[in-house]
N, C-alpha and C positions, 0 to 999 in steps of 0.2 A: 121154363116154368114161370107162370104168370107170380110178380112180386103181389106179397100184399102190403094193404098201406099203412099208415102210418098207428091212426088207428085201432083197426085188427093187429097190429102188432105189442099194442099198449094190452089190450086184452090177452091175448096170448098169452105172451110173453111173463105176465103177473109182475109182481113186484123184483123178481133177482133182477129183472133188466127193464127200471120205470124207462119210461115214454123222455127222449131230450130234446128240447126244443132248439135247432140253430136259428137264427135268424141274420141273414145276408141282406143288408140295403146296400143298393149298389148306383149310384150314376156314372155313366157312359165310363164301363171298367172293361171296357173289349178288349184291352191291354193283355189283362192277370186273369179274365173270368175262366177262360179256358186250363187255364193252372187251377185255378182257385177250383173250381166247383167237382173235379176229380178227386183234389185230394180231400174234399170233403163227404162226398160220395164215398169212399174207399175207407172210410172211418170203420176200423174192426167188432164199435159195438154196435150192435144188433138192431136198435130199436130209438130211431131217431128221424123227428121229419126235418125238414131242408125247406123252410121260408124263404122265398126271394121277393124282396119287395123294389122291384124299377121306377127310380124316380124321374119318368119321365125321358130319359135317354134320349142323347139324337145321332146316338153312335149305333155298332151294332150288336148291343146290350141286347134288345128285345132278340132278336133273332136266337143268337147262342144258349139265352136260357132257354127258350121255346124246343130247344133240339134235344140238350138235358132232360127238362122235365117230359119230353113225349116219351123217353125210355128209362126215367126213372120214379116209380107213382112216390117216393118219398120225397122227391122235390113239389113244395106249392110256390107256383111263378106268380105273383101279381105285379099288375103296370098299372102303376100311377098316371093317370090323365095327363094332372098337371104337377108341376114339381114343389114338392112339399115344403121344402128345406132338408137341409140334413138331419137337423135333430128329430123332429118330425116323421120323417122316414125313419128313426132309431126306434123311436115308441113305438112305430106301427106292426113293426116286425113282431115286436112280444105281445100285442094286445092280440094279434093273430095266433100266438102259442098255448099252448095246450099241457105243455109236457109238466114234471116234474121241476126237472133243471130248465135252463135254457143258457144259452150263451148266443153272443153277437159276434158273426165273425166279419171282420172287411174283405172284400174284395182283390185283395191285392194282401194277403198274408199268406201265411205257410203253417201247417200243420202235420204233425208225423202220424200216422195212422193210428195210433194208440193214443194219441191224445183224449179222447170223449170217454174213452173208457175207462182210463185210467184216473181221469177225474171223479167219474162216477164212484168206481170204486172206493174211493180217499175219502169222498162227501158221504157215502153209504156207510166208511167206518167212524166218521168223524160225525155226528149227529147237532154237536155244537158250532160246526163252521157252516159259515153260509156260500164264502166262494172260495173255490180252490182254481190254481193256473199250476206255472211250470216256469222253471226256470226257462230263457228266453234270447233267442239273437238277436243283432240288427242287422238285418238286411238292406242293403241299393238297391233301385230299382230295379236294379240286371237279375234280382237274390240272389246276390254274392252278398255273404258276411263281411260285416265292417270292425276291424281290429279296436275292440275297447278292451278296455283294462276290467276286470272284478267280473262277478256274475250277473247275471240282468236278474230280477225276479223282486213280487213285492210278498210282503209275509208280515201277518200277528194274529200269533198265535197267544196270546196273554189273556188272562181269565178275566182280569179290569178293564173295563172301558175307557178307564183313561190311559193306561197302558198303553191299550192295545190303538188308540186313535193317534198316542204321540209317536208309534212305532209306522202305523202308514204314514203319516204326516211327514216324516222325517224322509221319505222316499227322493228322489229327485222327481220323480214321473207318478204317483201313486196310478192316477189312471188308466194304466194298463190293466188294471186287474179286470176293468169294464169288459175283455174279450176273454175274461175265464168262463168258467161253468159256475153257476149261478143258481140256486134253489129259488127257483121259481115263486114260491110263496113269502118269501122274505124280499122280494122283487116286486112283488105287488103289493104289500105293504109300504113300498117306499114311495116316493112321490116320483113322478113319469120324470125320464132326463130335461132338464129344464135349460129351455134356448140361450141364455146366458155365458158367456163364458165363463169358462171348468165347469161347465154342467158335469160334466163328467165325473168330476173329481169331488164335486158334493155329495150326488150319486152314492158311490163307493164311501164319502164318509158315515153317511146316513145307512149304508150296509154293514160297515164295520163296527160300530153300535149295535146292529142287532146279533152278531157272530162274528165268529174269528176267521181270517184268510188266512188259508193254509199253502204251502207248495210243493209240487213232488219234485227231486231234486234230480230232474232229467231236463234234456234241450229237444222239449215238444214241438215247441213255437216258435215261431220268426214274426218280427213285426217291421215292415218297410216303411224305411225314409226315403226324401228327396231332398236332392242334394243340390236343385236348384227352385227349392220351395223355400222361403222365409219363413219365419215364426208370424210375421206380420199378415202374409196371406196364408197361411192357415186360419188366423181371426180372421181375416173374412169372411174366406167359404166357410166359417162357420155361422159368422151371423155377418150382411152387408153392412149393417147398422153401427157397427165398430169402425169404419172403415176409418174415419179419421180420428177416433178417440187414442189416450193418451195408452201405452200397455201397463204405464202404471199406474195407471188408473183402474184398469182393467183387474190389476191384481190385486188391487186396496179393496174394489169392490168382492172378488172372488175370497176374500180373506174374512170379510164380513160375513157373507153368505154362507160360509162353511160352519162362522158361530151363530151364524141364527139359525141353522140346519137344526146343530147340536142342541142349541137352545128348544127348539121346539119337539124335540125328540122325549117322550114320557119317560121319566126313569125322577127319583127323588133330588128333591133339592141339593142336596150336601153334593151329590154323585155330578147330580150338571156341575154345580160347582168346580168340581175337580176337574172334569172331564174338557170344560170350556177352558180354564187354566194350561192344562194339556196342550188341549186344539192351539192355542193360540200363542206359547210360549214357542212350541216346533214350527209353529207358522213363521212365526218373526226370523227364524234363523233360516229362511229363504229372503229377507229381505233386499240382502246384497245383491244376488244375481237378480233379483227382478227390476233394480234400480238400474240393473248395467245395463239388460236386455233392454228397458226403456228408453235411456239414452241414446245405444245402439242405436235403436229404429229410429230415434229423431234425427240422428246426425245421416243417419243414409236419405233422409229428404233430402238433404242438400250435397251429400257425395255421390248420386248418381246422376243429376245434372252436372255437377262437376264434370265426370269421366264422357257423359256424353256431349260436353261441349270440348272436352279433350279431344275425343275423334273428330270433329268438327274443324278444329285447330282456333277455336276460340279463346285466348289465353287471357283477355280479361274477365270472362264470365266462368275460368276455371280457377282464377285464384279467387273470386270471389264464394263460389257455393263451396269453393277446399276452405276457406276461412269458418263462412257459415255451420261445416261441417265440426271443425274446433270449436267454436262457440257454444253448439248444442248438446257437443259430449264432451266435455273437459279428457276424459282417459285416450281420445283421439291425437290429443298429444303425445305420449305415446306408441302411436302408430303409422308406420311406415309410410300406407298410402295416401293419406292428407296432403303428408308433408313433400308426398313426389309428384304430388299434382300441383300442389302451390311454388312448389321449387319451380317444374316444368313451366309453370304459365308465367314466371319473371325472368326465366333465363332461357327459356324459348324449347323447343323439343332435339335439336341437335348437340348442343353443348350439355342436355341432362343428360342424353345417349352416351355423351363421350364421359360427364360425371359418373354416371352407372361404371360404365367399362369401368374407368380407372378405378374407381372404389370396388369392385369383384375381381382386378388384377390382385390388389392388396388381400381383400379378406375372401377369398372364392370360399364358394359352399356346393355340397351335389345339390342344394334342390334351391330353384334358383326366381321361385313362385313370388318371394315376397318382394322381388324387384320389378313385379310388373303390378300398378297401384290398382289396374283391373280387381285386380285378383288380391294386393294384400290390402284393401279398404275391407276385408270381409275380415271382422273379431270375432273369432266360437265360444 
C-alpha cells in the first residue's frame, strides 16, 4: 500500500496527531546514518516528515539517504552543493519545516520509538511549555552507555521567568534540550541559531523566556560522545574562526550574549530587571570550570609536543614544552603527567622505567593508566 505524504497526512490526520517536523543535518555520518534513520523512521507517531539536509558529504552520505528516501515518501533528502557550515545546515532544516513541533535530530543519536509521541502528547497537555525532552544517556561511540552518576535531563518548569532561566542556567549542559520537541511557532519567534559559540545555548535561553521545559521521566534518548574528540576541536568544527582564540574568552563572550539575548527579549522593565539578575548570577557559578577548562587547553599546546618529542627521545625539547605545560596551567602541578615527562627528560627513559616499577612495587593499583604520562596528561 502506497504511503501517503507528509502533507496528506497533516490534513488527514486533523489536529489529534499535528503534523512534526524532524530535521537531520548530517555531514559525512555513514558511520550512524544507517542506525540513525530507522530508528527515526520507526517512530510510533503517525504523522511526521523526516528533513535531511547533506552538507555536502564526501563520504557515502548521499547514497544511503537516497536509498531511505526512495522507499520512504516521509523522508525529504536535500544536498547541499557546497558546505554550508554547521550551524547553517541547522537553520536550514527548519526553515524547510512545516509541522507544528519540530525537533533537530543528529545523526549519530538514539531514540526509543515513543519518543515523538510522547512528547507530543506532554506538549498537547502542557499548552504553557514550549519544549519538552526526556530524561537521557550518554552514549560511546560503539552506543554502549557510559556509567555517570545522577540522571541526565534539563527541566523548568516555573511560572517566573526568572525562576525558570536560573533553573536552566544552573544545568551543566542546558543545551541539550536543542534535540527535544520544539513548538514550532515559538521557534520562529526566536532568532535563527547564531554561528557563534553556545549559539545553542542562547537559543534555548531566548526559548525558555517564552515557555516552560518540561521532561517526561523516561530514558528516550541517548546523546553520543567521543572520547577522542577534545572540547577544543568541537569549537572548531563549529566555527574555524575560533581556532586559536582563548576558551575563555569564548565563554566571557557566550556570557554576555546570553544577557543581551535576555535583555532584548520584550517583557517590562522591573521583570528584565530580575530576570538578567537571574541569568547572570547562575552564570557566574560556572565560572570555576570554565577557568579550568581554559587553562586546560592552553597547557595541552605545550604537553603534546612534549609527549611527541617523548616518542622522538628528544629529552631537551620534553622537558621544556613539560615546563611550558606548568606555566600555562598552574593546577598542572598537580598532575601526574607533566611531571613524568619532565622527570623522564633529566633522568633519561630507562632509570624513569626502573623509577615507575619501583614506586608501583611500593604503592600498586589495578588500574595502572596514570603511570603512562600519554594518557594521565588528560584532566576531565
Amino acid at each position: 500500500m502506497e504511503r501517503m505524504s507528509a502533507a496528506e497526512g497533516s490534513s488527514s490526520l486533523g489536529n489529534e496527531f499535528p503534523l512534526v517536523s524532524i530535521g537531520l543535518p548530517v555531514y559525512n555520518g555513514e558511520r550512524y546514518l544507517r542506525d540513525a534513520l530507522p530508528r527515526l523512521i520507526s517512530q510510533d507517531y503517525p504523522n511526521f516528515e523526516l528533513i535531511v539536509s547533506d552538507n555536502a558529504s564526501t563520504d557515502n552520505t548521499a547514497e544511503i539517504c537516497k536509498e531511505y528516501s526512495a522507499v520512504e515518501s516521509r523522508i525529504r533528502y536535500i544536498r547541499q552543493e557546497t558546505n554550508l557550515g554547521a550551524i547553517r545546515n541547522f537553520n536550514k532544516v527548519f526553515e524547510l519545516s512545516s509541522g507544528k513541533y519540530f525537533m533537530w535530530a543528529a545523526y549519530d543519536d538514539w531514540w526509543d520509538s515513543s519518543y515523538v509521541s510522547k512528547c507530543v502528547a506532554r506538549l498537547e497537555q502542557h499548552p504553557e511549555a514550549i519544549i519538552c525532552g526526556s530524561y537521557f544517556r550518554i552514549l560511546d561511540e560503539n552506543g554502549n552507555e557510559i556509567k555517570h552518576r545522577g540522571q541526565y535531563f534539563v527541566e523548568a518548569t516555573s511560572t517566573g521567568r526568572a525562576s525558570r532561566i536560573s533553573r536552566l542556567l544552573r544545568f551543566s549542559n542546558p543545551a541539550f534540550s536543542m534535540y527535544s520537541l520544539i513548538r514550532s511557532e515559538g521557534l520562529r519567534d526566536t532568532p535563527k541559531l547564531r554561528g557563534c559559540w553556545g549559539g545553542d545555548l542562547i537559543m534555548i535561553s531566548e526559548l525558555c523566556l517564552r515557555g516552560t521545559i518540561i521532561t517526561i521521566p523516561e530514558y528516550l534518548f541517548g546523546y553520543r560522545v567521543f572520547a577522542n574528540k577534545s572540547f577544543r576541536q568541537i569549537v572548531n568544527t563549529l566555527d574555524p574562526a575560533n581556532k586559536d582564540r582563548s576558551l575563555l574568552v569564548l565563554w566571557k563572550e557566550l556570557y554576555v550574549e546570553v544577557l543581551k539575548a535576555i535583555y532584548a527579549f520584550p517583557m517590562s522593565r522591573f521583570e528584565k530587571f530580575r530576570v538578567l539578575a537571574a541569568a547572570a548570577l547562575t552564570l557566574t557559578t560556572h565560572w570555576g570550570s570554565w577557568i579550568t577548562m581554559s587553562l586546560n587547553d592552553n597547557a595541552r599546546k605545550y604537553l603534546q609536543p612534549a609527549i611527541e618529542n617523548r616518542a622522538k627521545g628528544n629529552r631537551k625539547l620534553m622537558i621544556y614544552y613539560g615546563i611550558l605545560s606548568l606555566v600555562h596551567n598552574p593546577l598542572f602541578l598537580f598532575s601526574l603527567g607533566p611531571w613524568a615527562i619532565i622527570g623522564e627528560g633529566i633522568i633519561g627513559p630507562q632509570r624513569a622505567a626502573w623509577g615507575r616499577r619501583k614506586f608501583r612495587s611500593f604503592f600498586p593499583r589495578s588500574d595502572q593508566t596514570a603511570t603512562d604520562p600519554n594518557k594521565a596528561a588528560h584532566l576531565n
